[in-house]
C-alpha positions in Angstrom: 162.9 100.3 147.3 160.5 98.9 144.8 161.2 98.5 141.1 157.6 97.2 140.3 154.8 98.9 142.0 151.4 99.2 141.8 150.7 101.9 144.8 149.3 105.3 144.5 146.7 106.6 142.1 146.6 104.0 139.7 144.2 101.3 139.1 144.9 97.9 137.2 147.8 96.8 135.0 151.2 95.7 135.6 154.1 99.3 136.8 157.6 99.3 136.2 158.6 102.0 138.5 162.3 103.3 138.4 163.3 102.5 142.0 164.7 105.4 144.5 164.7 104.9 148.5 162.8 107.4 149.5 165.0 107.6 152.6 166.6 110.9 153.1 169.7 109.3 154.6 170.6 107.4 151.6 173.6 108.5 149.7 172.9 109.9 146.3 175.0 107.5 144.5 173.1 105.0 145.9 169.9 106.5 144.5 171.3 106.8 141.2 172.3 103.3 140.8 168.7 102.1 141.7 167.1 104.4 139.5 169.5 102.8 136.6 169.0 99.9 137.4 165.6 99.6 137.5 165.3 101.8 134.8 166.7 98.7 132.5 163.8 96.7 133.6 161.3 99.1 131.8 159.5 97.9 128.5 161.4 99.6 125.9 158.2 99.3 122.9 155.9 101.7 124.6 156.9 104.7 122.8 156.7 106.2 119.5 156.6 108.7 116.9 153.4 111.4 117.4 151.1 111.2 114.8 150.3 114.1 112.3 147.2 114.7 114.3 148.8 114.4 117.7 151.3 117.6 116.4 148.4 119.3 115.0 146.7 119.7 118.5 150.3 120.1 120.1 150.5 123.4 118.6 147.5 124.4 118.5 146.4 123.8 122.6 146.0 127.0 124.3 147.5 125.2 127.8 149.0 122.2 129.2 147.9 120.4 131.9 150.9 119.0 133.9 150.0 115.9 136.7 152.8 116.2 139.0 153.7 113.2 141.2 155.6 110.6 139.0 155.3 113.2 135.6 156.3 117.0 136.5 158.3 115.2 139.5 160.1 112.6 140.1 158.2 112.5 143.6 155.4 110.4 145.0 154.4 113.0 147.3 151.6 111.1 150.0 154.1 108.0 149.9 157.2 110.1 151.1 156.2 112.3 153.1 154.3 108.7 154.7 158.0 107.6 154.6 159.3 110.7 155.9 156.9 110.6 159.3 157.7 106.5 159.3 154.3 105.1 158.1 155.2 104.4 154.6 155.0 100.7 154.6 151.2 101.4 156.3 150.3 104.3 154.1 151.8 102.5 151.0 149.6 99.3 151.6 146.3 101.6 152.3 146.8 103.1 148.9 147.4 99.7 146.9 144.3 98.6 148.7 142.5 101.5 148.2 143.1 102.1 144.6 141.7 98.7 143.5 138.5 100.0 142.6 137.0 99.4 146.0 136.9 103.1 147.7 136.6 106.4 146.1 139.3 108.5 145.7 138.0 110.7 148.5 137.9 108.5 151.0 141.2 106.8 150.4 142.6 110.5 150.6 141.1 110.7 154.0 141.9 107.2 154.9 146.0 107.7 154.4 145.6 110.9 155.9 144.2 110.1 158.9 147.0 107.6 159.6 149.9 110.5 158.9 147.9 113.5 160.5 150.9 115.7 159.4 151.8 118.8 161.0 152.3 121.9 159.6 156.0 121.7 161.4 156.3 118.7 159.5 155.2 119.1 156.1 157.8 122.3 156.0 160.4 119.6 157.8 159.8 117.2 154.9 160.2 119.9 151.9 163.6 120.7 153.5 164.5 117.2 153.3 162.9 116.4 150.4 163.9 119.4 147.9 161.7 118.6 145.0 163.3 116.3 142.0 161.9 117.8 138.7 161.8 115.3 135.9 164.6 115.7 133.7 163.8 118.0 131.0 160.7 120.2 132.5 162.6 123.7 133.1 163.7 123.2 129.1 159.9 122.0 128.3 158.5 125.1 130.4 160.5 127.7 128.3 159.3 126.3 125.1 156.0 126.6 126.3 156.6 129.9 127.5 157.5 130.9 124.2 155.0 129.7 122.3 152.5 131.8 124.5 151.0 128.2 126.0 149.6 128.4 129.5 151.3 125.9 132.2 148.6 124.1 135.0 149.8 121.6 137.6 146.8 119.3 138.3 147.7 116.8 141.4 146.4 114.8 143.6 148.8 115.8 145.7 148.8 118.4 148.4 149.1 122.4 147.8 151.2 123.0 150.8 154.2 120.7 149.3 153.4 122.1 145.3 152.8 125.7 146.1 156.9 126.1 146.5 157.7 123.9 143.4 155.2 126.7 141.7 156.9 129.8 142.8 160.0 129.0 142.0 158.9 128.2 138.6 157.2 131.2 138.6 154.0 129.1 137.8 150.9 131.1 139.0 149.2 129.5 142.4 146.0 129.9 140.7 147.3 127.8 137.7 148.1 124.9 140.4 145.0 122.4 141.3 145.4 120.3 144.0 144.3 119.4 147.6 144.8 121.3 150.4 146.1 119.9 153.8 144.5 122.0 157.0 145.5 122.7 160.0 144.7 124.3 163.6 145.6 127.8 165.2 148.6 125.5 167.2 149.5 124.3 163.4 148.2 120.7 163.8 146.6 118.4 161.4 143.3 119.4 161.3 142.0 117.4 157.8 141.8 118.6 154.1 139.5 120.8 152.2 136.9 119.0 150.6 136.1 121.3 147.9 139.2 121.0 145.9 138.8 119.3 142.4 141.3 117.3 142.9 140.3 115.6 146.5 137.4 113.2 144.8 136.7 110.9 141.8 136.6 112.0 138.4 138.5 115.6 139.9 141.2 116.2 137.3 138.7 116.3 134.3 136.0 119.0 136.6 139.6 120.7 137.5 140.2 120.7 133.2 136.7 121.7 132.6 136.8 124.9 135.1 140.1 126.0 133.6 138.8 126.1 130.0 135.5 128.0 130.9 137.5 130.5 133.4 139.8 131.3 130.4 138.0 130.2 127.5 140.7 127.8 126.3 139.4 125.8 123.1 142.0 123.4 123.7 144.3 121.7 126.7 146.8 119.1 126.5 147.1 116.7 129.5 150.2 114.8 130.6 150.3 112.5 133.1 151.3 109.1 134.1 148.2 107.4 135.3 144.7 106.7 135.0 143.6 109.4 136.6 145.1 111.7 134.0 143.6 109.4 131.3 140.1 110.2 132.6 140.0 114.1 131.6 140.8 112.6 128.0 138.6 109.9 128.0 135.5 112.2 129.7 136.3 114.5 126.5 137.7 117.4 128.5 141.5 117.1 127.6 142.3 117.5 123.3 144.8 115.1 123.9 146.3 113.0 126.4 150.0 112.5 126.4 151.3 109.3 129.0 154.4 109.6 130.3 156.3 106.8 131.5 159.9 108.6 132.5 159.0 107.7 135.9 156.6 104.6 136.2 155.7 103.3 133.0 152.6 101.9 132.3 151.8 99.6 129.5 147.6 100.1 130.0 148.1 103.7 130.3 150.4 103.7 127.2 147.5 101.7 124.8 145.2 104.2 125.7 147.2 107.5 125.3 146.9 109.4 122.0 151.1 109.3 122.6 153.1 107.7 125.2 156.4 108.6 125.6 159.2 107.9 128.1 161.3 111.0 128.2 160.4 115.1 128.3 162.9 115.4 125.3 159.7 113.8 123.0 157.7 116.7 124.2 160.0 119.5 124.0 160.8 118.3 120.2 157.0 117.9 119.2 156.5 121.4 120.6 159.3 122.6 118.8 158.4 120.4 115.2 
């Protein structure tokens, strides 16, 4: 368990990460009670009130942009399923390391990676273990948007092959989802990842933003997200607005940088609804 982290995508600034055992043979209960526990170590002053403006382009966004690890999900999807195949502690180091600003995002994908080499057998293994936890209030937030005729994207670092099923049963389009792709042999073996995905390199969420708005001719996309790599497609000018969210792992550098910051989906689903 960890209730302050700085692992995974995220560069710089102090976490405060609800902690969860990302064992599958701990008890529920036990989950739970770390998650509340750690949860009362989070800042409490990160969140406010969205501005006039930050309503304004609310309604107005023709889509929303949805990172998923840690924002659409609960999950940290490279560190479990690391976990899950017993090289956590090694995988969880490598991404610390890596995310420091010393190696592009590529090659730390590649690095951690290398060290799992999953399976096919076993990434469909770990998604029966691991049944996705959606943040608490997404199906509600999905409707709204639904109703409001506002497109839904899932833009991840993480892998297709463990979103794809979170997708469908959301009935979330797979062309709407933006992520990298793990790839394997004829005998279903790890076999690398495909290096034309947005989302596998630097700077890949804001070219992932960019394609969607001139595929579909979208004047305007919200992004939310919990890390910097979110932040980027509103600082490169591709998102309208960038919403933090800090439900999961909150973020106090992400937070001062977001147009709003907020640290449950409630916030959003009554903005949309304002």
């Amino acid at each position: 368990m960890y209730a302050q982290s700085m692992l995974g995508k995220y560069q710089g600034g102090t976490a405060f990460r609800i902690s969860r055992h990302i064992s599958r043979h701990q008890p529920s209960s036990k989950r739970k009670l770390s998650r509340m526990a750690a949860a009362s170590q989070q800042p409490a002053n990160l969140t406010s009130a969205p501005s006039a403006e930050c309503l304004k382009a609310l309604k107005s966004a023709d889509a929303v942009a949805f990172d998923v690890d840690s924002t659409f999900c609960e999950d940290e999807s490279i560190d479990e399923l690391a976990a899950f195949m017993g090289v956590g502690e090694q995988v969880a180091a490598m991404t610390a390391r890596a995310m420091g600003g010393t190696m592009d995002f590529k090659s730390a994908l590649s690095l951690r990676l290398n060290v799992m080499k999953p399976s096919q057998a076993t990434v469909q293994e770990f998604l029966t273990a691991h049944p996705h936890r959606l943040s608490k209030g997404i199906p509600q937030l999905l409707e709204v948007l639904k109703s409001q005729g506002k497109s839904v994207f899932l833009v991840s670092g993480g892998f297709r092959n463990i979103i794809h099923p979170l997708a469908h049963s959301l009935q979330i389009p797979e062309e709407n989802v933006f992520a990298n792709n793990i790839l394997f042999d004829e005998n279903g073996a790890y076999k690398g990842f495909d290096e034309n995905e947005f989302t596998c390199r630097s700077g890949g969420k804001p070219a992932a933003l960019k394609h969607i708005k001139e595929r579909y001719g979208y004047q305007s996309v919200v992004m939310v997200g919990d890390g910097a790599t979110d932040l980027e497609a509103r600082l490169e000018g591709v998102a309208s607005l960038f919403v933090g969210y800090g439900g999961v792992v909150a973020r106090p550098n992400i937070a001062a940088k977001a147009d709003w910051y907020i640290m449950d989906i409630q916030q959003l689903i009554d903005a949309f609804k304002a």
